[in-house]
VOPAGU-2260 file (C-alpha; in pm, 1 decimal, decimal comma):
REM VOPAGU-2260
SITE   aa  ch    i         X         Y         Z
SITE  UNK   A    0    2665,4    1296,9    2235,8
SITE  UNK   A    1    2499,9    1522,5    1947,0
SITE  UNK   A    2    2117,4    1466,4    1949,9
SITE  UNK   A    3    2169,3    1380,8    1556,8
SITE  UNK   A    4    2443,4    1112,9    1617,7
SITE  UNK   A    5    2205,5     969,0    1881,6
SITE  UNK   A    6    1903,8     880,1    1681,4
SITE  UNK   A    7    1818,9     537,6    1610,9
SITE  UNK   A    8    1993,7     462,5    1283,0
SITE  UNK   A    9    1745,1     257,8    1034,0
SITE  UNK   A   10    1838,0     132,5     673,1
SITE  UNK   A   11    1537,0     102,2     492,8
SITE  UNK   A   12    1476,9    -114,3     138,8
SITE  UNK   A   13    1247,4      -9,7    -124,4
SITE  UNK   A   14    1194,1    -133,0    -479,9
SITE  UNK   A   15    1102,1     272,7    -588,0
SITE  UNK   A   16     819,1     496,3    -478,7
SITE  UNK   A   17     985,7     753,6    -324,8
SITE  UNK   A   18    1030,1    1015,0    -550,9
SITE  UNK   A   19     892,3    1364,8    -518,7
SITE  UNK   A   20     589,7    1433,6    -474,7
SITE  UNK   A   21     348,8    1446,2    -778,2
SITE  UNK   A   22     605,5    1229,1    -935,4
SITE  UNK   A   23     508,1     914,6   -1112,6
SITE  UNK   A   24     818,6     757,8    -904,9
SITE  UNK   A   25     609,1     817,8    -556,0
SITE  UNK   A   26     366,7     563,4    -365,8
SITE  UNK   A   27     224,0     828,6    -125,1
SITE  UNK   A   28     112,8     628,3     166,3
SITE  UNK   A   29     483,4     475,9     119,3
SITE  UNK   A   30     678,3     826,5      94,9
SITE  UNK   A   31     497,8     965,3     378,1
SITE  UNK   A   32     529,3     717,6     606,7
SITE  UNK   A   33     914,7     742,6     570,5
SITE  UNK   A   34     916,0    1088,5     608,4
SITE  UNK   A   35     718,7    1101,5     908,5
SITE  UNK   A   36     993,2     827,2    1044,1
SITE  UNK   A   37    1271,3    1074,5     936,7
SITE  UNK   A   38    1098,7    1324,5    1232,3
SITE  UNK   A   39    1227,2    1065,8    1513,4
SITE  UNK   A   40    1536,9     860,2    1342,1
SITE  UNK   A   41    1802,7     882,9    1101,9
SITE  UNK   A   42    1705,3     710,0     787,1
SITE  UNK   A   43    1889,4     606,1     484,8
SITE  UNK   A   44    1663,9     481,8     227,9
SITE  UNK   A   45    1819,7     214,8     -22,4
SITE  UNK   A   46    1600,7     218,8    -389,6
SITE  UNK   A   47    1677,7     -60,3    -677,2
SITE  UNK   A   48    1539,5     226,8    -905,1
SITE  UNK   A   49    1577,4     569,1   -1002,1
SITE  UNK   A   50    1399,5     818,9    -768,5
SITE  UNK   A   51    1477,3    1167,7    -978,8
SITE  UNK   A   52    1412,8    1450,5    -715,6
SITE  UNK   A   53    1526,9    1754,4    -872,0
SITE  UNK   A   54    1877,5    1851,1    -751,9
SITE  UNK   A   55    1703,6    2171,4    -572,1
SITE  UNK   A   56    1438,0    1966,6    -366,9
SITE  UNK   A   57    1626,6    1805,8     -68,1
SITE  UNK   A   58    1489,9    1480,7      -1,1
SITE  UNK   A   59    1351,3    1410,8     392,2
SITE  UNK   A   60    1556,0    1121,0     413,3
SITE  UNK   A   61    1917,6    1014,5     328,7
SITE  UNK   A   62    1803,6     926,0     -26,9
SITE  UNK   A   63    2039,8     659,8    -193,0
SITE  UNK   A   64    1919,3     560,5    -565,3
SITE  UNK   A   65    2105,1     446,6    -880,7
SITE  UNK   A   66    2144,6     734,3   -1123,5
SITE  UNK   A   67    1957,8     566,8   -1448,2
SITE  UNK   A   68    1839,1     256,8   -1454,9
SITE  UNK   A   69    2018,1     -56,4   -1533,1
SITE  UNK   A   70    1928,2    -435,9   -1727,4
SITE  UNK   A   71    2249,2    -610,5   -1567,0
SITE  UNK   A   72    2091,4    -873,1   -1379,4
SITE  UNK   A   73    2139,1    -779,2   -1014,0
SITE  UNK   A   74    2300,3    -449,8   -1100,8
SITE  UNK   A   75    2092,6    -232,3    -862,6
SITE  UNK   A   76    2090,2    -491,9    -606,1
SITE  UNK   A   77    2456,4    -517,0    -627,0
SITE  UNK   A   78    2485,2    -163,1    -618,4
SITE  UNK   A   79    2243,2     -60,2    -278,9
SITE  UNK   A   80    2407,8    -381,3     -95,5
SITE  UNK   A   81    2791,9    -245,6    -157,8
SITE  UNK   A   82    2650,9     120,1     -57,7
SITE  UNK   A   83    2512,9     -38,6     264,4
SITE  UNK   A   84    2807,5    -222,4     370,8
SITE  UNK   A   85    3034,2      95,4     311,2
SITE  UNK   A   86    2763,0     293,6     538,6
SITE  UNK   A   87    2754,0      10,0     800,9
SITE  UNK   A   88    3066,1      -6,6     830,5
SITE  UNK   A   89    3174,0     340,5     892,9
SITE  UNK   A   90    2870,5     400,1    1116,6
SITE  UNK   A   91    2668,2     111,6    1186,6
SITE  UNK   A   92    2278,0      85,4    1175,6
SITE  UNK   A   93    2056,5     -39,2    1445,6
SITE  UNK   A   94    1791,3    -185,5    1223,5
SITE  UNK   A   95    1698,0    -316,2     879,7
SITE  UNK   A   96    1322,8    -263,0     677,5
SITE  UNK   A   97    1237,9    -407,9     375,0
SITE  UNK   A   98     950,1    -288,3     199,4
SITE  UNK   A   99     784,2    -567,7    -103,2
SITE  UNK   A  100     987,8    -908,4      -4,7
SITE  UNK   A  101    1094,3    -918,8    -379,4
SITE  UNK   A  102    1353,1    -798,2    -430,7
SITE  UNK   A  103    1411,3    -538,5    -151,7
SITE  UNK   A  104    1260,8    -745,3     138,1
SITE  UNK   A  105    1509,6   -1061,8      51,9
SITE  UNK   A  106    1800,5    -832,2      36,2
SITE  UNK   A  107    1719,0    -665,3     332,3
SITE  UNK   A  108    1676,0   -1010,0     509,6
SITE  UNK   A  109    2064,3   -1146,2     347,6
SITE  UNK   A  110    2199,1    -822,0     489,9
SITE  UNK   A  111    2039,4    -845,1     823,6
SITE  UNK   A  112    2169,1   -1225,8     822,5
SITE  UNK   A  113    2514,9   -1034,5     758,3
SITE  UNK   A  114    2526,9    -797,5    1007,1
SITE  UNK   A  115    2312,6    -935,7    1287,3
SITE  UNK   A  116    2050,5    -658,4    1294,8
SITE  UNK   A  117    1710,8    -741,4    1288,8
SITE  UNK   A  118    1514,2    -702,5     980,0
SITE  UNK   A  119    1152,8    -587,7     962,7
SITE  UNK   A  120     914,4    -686,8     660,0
SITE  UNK   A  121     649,1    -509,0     550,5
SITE  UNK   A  122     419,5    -694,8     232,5
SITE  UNK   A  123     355,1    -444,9      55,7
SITE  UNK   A  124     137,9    -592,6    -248,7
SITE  UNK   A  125     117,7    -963,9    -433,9
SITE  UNK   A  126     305,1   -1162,3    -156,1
SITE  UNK   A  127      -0,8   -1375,2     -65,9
SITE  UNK   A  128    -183,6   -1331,2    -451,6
SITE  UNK   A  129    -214,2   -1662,6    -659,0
SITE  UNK   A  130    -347,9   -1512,7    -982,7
SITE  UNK   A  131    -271,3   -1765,9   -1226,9
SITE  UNK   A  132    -486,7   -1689,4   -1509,1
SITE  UNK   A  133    -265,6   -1311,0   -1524,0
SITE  UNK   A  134      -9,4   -1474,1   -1384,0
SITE  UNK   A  135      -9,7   -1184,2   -1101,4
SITE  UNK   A  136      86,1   -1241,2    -789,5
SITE  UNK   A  137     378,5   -1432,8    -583,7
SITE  UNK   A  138     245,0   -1768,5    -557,8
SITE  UNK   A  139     212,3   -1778,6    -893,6
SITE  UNK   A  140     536,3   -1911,6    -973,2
SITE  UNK   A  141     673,5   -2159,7    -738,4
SITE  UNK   A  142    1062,4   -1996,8    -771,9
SITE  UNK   A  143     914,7   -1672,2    -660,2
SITE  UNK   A  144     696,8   -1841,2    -362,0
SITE  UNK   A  145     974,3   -1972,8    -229,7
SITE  UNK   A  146    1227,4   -1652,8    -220,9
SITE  UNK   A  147     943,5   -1498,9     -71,9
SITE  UNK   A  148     893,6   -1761,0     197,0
SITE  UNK   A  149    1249,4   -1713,7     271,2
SITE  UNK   A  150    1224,5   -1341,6     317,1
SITE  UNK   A  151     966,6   -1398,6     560,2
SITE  UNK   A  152    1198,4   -1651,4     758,0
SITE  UNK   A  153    1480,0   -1409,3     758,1
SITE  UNK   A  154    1290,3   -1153,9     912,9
SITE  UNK   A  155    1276,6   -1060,2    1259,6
SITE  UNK   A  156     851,6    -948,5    1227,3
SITE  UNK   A  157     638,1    -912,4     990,0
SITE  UNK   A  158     412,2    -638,7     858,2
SITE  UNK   A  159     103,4    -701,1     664,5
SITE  UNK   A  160    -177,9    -460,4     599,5
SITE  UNK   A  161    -513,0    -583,8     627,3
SITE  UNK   A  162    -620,2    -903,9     834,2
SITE  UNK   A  163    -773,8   -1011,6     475,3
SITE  UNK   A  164    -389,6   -1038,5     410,2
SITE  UNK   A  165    -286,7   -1201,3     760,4
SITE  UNK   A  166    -530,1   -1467,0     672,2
SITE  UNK   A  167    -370,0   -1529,9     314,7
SITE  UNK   A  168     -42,5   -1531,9     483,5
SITE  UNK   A  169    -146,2   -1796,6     735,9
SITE  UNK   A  170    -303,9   -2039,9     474,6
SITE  UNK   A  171      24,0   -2020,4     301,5
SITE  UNK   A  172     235,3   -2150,2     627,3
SITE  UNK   A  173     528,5   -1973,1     588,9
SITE  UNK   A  174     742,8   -1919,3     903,2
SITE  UNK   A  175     704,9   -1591,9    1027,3
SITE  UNK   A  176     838,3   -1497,2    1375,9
SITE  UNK   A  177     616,3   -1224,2    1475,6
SITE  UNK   A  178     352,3   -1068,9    1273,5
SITE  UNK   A  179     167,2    -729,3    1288,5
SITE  UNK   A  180    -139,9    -565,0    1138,6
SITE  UNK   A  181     -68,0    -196,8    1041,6
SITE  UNK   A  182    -263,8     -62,1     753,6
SITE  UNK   A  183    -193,6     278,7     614,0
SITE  UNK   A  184    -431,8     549,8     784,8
SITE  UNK   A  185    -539,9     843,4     571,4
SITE  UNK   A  186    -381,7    1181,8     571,7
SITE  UNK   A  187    -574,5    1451,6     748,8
SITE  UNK   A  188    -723,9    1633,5     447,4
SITE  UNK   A  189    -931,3    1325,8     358,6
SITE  UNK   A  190   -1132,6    1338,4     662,8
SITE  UNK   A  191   -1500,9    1487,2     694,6
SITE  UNK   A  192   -1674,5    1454,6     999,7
SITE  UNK   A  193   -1997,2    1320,2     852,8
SITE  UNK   A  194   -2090,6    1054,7     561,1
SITE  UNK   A  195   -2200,4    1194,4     226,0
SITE  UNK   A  196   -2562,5    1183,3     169,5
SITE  UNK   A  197   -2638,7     964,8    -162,4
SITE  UNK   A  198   -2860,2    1178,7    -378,0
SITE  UNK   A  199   -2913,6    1140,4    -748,2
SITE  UNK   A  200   -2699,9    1184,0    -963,9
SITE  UNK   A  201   -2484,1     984,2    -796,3
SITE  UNK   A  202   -2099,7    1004,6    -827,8
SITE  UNK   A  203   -1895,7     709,3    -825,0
SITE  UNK   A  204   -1527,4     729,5    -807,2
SITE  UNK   A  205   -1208,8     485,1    -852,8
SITE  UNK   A  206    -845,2     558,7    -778,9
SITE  UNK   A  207    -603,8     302,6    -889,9
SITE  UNK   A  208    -387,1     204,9   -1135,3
SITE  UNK   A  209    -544,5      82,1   -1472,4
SITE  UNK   A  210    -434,4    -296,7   -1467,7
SITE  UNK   A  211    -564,5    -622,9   -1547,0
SITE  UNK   A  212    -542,4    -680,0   -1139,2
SITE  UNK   A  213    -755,2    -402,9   -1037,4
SITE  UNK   A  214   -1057,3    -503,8   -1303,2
SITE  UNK   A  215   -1176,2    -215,8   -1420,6
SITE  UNK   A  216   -1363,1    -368,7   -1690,3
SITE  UNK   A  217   -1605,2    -512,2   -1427,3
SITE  UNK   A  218   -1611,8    -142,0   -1281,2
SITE  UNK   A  219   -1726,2     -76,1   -1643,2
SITE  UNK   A  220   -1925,5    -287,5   -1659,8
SITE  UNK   A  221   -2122,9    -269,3   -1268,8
SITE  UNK   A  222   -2187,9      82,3   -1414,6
SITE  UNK   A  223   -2360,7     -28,0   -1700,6
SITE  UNK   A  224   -2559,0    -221,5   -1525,5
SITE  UNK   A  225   -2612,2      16,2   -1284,9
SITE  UNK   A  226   -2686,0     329,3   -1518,9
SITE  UNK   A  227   -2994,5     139,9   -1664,2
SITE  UNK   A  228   -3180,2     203,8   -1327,7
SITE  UNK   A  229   -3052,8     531,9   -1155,9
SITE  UNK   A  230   -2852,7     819,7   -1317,7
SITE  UNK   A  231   -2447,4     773,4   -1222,9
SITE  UNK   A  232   -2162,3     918,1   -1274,7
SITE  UNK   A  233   -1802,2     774,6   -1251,5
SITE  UNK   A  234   -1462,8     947,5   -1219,6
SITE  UNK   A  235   -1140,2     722,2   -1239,3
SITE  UNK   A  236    -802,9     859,6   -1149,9
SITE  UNK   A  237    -458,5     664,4   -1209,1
SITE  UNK   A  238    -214,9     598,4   -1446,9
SITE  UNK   A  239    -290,7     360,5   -1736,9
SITE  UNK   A  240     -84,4      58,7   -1783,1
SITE  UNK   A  241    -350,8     -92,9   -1986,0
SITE  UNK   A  242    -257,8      42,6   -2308,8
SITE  UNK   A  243    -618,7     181,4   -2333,2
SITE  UNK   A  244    -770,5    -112,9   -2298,5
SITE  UNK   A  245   -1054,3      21,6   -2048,9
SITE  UNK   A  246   -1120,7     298,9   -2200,5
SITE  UNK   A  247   -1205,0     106,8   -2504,9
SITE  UNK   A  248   -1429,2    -116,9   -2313,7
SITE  UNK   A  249   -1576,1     212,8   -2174,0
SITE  UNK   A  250   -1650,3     389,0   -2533,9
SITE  UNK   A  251   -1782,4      22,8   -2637,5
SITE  UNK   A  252   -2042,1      10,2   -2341,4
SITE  UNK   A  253   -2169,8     384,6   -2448,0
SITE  UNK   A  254   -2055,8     491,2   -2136,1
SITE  UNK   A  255   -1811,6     763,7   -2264,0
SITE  UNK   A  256   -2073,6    1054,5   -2133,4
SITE  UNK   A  257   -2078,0     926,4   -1791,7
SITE  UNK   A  258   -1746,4     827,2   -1766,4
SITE  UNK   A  259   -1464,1    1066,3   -1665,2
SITE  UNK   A  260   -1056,5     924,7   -1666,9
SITE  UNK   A  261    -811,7    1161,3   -1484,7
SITE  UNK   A  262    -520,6     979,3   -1544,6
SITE  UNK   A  263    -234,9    1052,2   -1286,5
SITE  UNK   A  264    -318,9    1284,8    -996,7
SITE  UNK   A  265     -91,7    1486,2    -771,8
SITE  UNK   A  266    -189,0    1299,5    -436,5
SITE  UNK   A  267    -245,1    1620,9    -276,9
SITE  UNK   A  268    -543,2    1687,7    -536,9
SITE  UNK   A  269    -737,1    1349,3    -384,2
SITE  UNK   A  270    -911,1    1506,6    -103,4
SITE  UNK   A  271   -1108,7    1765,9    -320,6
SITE  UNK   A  272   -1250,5    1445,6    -547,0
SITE  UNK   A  273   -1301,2    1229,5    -276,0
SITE  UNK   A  274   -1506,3    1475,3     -80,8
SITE  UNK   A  275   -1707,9    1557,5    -446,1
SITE  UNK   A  276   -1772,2    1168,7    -466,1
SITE  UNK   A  277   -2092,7     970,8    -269,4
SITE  UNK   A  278   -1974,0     673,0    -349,7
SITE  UNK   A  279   -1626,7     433,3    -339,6
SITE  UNK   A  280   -1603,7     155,5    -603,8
SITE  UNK   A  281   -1304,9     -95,9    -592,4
SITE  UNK   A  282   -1343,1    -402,4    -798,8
SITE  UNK   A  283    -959,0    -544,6    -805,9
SITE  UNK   A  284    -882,4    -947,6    -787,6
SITE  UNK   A  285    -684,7    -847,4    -487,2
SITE  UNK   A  286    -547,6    -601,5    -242,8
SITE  UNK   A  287    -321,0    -627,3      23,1
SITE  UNK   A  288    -533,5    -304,8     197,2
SITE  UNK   A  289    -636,8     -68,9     -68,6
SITE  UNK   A  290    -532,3     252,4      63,4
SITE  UNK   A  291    -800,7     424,2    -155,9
SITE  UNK   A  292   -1063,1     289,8      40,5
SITE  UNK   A  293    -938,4     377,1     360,8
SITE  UNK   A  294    -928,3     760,4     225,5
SITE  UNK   A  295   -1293,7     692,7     122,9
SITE  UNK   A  296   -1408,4     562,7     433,7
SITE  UNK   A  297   -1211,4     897,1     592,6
SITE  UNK   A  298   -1427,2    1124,4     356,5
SITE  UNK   A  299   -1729,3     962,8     453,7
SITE  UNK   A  300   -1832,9     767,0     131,9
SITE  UNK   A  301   -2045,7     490,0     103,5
SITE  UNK   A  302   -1813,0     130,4     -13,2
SITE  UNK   A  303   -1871,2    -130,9    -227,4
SITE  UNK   A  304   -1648,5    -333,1    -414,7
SITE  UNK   A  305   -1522,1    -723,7    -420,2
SITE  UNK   A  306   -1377,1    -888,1     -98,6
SITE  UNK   A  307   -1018,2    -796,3     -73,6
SITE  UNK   A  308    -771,5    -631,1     175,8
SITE  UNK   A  309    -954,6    -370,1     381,9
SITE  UNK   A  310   -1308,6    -364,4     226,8
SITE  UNK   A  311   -1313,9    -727,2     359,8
SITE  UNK   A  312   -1153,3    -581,9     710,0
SITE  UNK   A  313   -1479,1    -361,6     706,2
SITE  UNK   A  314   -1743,7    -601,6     589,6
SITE  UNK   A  315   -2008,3    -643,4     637,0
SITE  UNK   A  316   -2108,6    -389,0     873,2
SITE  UNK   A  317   -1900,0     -98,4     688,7
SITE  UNK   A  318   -1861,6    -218,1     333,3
SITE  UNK   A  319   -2053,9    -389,1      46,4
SITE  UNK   A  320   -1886,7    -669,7     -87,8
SITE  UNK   A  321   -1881,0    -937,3    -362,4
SITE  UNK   A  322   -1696,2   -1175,8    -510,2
SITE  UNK   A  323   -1401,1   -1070,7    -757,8
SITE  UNK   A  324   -1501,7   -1051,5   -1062,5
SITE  UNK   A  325   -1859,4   -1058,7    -956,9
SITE  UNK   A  326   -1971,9    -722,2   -1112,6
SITE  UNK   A  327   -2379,3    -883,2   -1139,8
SITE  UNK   A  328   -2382,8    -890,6    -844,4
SITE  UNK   A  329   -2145,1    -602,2    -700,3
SITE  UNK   A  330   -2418,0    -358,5    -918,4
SITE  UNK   A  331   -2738,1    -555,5    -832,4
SITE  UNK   A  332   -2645,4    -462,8    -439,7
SITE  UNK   A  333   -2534,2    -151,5    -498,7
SITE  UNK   A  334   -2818,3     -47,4    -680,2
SITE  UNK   A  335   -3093,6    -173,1    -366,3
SITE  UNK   A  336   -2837,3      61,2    -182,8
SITE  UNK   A  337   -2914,0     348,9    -397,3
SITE  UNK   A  338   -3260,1     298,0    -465,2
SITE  UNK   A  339   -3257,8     331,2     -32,6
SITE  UNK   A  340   -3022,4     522,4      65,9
SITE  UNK   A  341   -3095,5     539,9     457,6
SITE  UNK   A  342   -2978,2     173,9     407,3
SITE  UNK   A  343   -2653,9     296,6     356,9
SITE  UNK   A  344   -2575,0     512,8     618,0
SITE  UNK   A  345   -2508,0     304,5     887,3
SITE  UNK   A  346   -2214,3     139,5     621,5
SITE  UNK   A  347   -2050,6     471,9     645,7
SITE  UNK   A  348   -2041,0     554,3     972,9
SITE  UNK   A  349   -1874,2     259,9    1031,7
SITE  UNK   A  350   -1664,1     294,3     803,1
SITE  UNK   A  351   -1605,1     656,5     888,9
SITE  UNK   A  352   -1530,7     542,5    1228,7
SITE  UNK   A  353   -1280,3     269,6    1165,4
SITE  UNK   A  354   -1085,1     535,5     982,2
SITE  UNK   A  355   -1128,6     758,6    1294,0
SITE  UNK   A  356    -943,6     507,1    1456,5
SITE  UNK   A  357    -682,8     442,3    1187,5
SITE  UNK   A  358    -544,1     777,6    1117,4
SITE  UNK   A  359    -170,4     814,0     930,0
SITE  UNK   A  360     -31,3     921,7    1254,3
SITE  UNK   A  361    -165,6     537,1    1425,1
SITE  UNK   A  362      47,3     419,0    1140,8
SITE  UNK   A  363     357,6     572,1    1265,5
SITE  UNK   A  364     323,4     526,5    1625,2
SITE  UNK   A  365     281,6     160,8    1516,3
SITE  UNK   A  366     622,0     138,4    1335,0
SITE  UNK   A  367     785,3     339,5    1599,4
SITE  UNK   A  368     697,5      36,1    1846,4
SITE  UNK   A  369     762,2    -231,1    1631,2
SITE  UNK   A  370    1111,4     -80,6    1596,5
SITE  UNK   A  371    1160,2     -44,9    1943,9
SITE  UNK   A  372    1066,0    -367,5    1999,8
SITE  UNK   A  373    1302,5    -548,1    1756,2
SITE  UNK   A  374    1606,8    -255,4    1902,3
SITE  UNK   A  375    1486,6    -403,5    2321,7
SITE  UNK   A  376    1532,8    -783,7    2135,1
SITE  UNK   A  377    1855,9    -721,2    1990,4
SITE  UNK   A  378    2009,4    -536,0    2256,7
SITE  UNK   A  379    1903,0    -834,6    2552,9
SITE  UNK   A  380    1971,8   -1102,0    2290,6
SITE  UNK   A  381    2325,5   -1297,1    2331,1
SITE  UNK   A  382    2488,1   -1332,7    2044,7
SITE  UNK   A  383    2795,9   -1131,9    1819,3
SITE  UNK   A  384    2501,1    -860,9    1795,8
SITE  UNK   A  385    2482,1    -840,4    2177,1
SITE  UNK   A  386    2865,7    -817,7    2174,9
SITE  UNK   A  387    2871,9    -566,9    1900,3
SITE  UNK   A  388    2660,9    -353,7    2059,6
SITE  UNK   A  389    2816,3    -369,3    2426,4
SITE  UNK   A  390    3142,9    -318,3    2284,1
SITE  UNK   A  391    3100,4      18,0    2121,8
C-alpha cells in the first residue's frame, strides 16, 4: 500500500485561525500544532471562515475553507459538513477533531454521530467562562451552555488546557467520557536557559488581544500604581478590538511615555520581545491556558497576573497571582517583588522549569496518543464502526 494512502486519515474542525502565517486569520499555537500533525497523518482541515493563503503558498494541510464569507445562517456549516461527507465517502476518515465546541466542536460531534468515528474535543477558549456582566463566555447564555454540554457528550475525549480549566469543567457536570490535560508548549525560540534578572527600569510586557475579557484597563491601571514607586516600562502587542478604548484609558492615566502598543505582531517576532522583557503581566477575567504565559515562563520572565488558566497551574510557587480584576492588589505584590528581586527568582525557575517540561513537541506527542487511543477503541469496539472497518 503507498506510505501516503496508509496514514491515519483525520478530519479536523476549526472555527478559523489557520491562515498564513503573519496573517490576522492565524492562532499560532493552533496552526502549528496542525502542521506538526500533518508530519505523521493525512489531515483535512474543515474552517467555517475564510483562511486567504495566497494562491502561491501551499498550505501544510489539506486546507478546505469557504471562499468569502457568508451571513446565511448555517451557510458555512452547511457548506464544510456536505464537503466532509463527499470526502468520507470516497475515502473514509479514521477520526474526527473539533477545535472550540461552538460551532466546530458540535458539528464535529453530529458528524462523528453520523459516521461512527470517534470525535475528539479540544476547548479551546470560553467553554467553562460565566462572564455575565460582558456577557462573555458559554455559560452565559443557557441556549449556548447547553449545545456546548452536548458537544462534550458527543465526544469520544476531551481536551482542555490548563487544570484551572479541568476544574471549571468539573463544577459544571457535564458528561465527558474521557478527559485530558494538554496545554500548548512554547516553540523553541522562546526558550532561554536562565531567568531574566529584574533590574530597574523594569520592562513589563502583555501579548493579547485588546478586549474587555483580557482587562487591560486594570493592566493600566497596576502600572500606574506601580510607576509611582519604581521606574517601569510596558510594551503591549495584539490587535485592538477595543475601538481604542485602552489606549484612551492609557493617555488619561499620563502613562503615554511609558507605555508602548505594538498592535499585531508576526508570531515569529515574539521571541526577540519576550527575551527584551523582565517581566510577564496578564490581567484577563479568564483563560483557558494563556499561551503567552507559557512563552514567558520559556524565556525566563518573572509572572504575575490574576488567577486564570496556567498562571493558576503555576501558582503559587511559579507565578504571582490575584484576583481578576484585582489590579490593588496585583501591583501592591508585584511591587514587594521588585523592590526584592532575589524574591523573585525562585518564581522563575519554576516557572522556567515547568515550561522545560512542556515544550510544543510534548504537545504533539500528546495528541498523537490520544488519537491512537480513540483509533485502538474504535477498531476493538463492536458496532457498524467495527464492521466498517473489518470489511474494507
Amino acid at each position: 500500500m503507498n506510505a501516503a494512502r496508509s496514514k491515519l486519515r483525520l478530519a479536523v474542525f476549526v472555527p478559523g485561525g489557520v491562515g498564513p502565517p503573519g496573517s490576522s486569520h492565524r492562532v499560532p499555537a493552533l496552526a502549528h500544532l496542525l502542521e506538526a500533525l500533518s508530519k505523521t497523518f493525512s489531515v483535512s482541515v474543515f474552517s467555517m471562515t475564510p483562511q486567504p493563503y495566497p494562491p502561491e503558498e501551499p498550505t501544510p494541510f489539506q486546507l478546505f475553507a469557504p471562499a468569502r464569507a457568508t451571513s446565511r445562517p448555517g451557510g458555512a456549516a452547511a457548506m464544510v459538513m456536505a464537503r466532509f461527507v463527499h470526502m468520507h465517502r470516497r475515502r473514509p476518515f479514521h477520526l474526527i477533531h473539533g477545535f472550540w465546541a461552538l460551532p466546530s466542536g458540535l458539528l464535529a460531534g453530529w458528524l462523528g454521530r453520523w459516521s461512527g468515528l470517534p470525535v475528539l474535543l479540544t476547548l479551546m477558549g470560553g467553554e467553562t467562562a460565566r462572564l455575565t456582566g460582558l456577557r462573555y463566555g458559554n455559560c452565559t447564555r443557557r441556549h449556548h451552555c447547553r449545545l456546548t454540554r452536548w458537544a462534550c457528550r458527543l465526544a469520544r475525549a476531551v481536551v482542555v488546557l490548563s487544570n484551572h480549566q479541568a476544574e471549571q469543567l468539573s463544577r459544571l457536570h457535564w458528561p465527558v467520557r474521557k478527559l485530558a490535560c494538554i496545554p500548548f508548549g512554547p516553540l523553541p525560540d522562546f526558550y532561554r536557559p536562565a531567568p531574566a534578572k529584574l533590574t530597574p527600569p523594569f520592562r513589563l510586557l502583555q501579548a493579547a488581544n485588546l478586549t474587555p475579557v483580557k482587562d487591560q484597563l486594570s493592566l493600566l491601571h497596576a502600572v500606574d500604581r506601580l510607576r509611582r514607586h519604581v521606574p517601569v516600562q510596558l510594551q503591549i502587542v495584539g490587535p485592538d478590538y477595543w475601538q481604542g478604548t485602552v489606549q484612551r484609558r492609557c493617555a488619561a492615566l499620563g502613562l503615554n511615555p511609558l507605555v508602548q502598543f505594538l498592535g499585531p505582531l508576526d508570531h515569529r517576532r515574539l521571541p526577540a520581545l519576550y527575551h527584551r522583557a523582565q517581566v510577564y503581566l496578564q490581567t484577563s477575567l479568564h483563560e483557558a491556558q494563556g499561551v503567552s504565559v507559557a512563552e514567558a515562563a520559556a524565556a525566563g520572565l518573572f509572572l504575575a497576573g490574576t488567577h486564570t488558566g496556567l498562571l493558576a497551574d503555576l501558582a503559587p510557587e511559579g507565578a504571582l497571582t490575584v484576583p481578576p480584576g484585582d489590579w490593588q492588589g496585583l501591583a501592591d505584590r508585584l511591587l514587594a517583588m521588585l523592590k526584592q528581586p532575589e524574591k523573585a527568582m525562585p518564581f522563575q525557575w519554576q516557572a522556567l522549569r515547568w515550561a522545560q517540561a512542556h515544550p510544543f513537541d510534548s504537545t504533539v506527542q500528546g495528541y498523537l496518543r490520544l488519537y491512537r487511543a480513540l483509533q485502538n477503541e474504535k477498531l476493538t469496539s463492536p458496532g457498524k464502526t467495527g464492521r466498517r472497518e473489518a470489511g474494507r
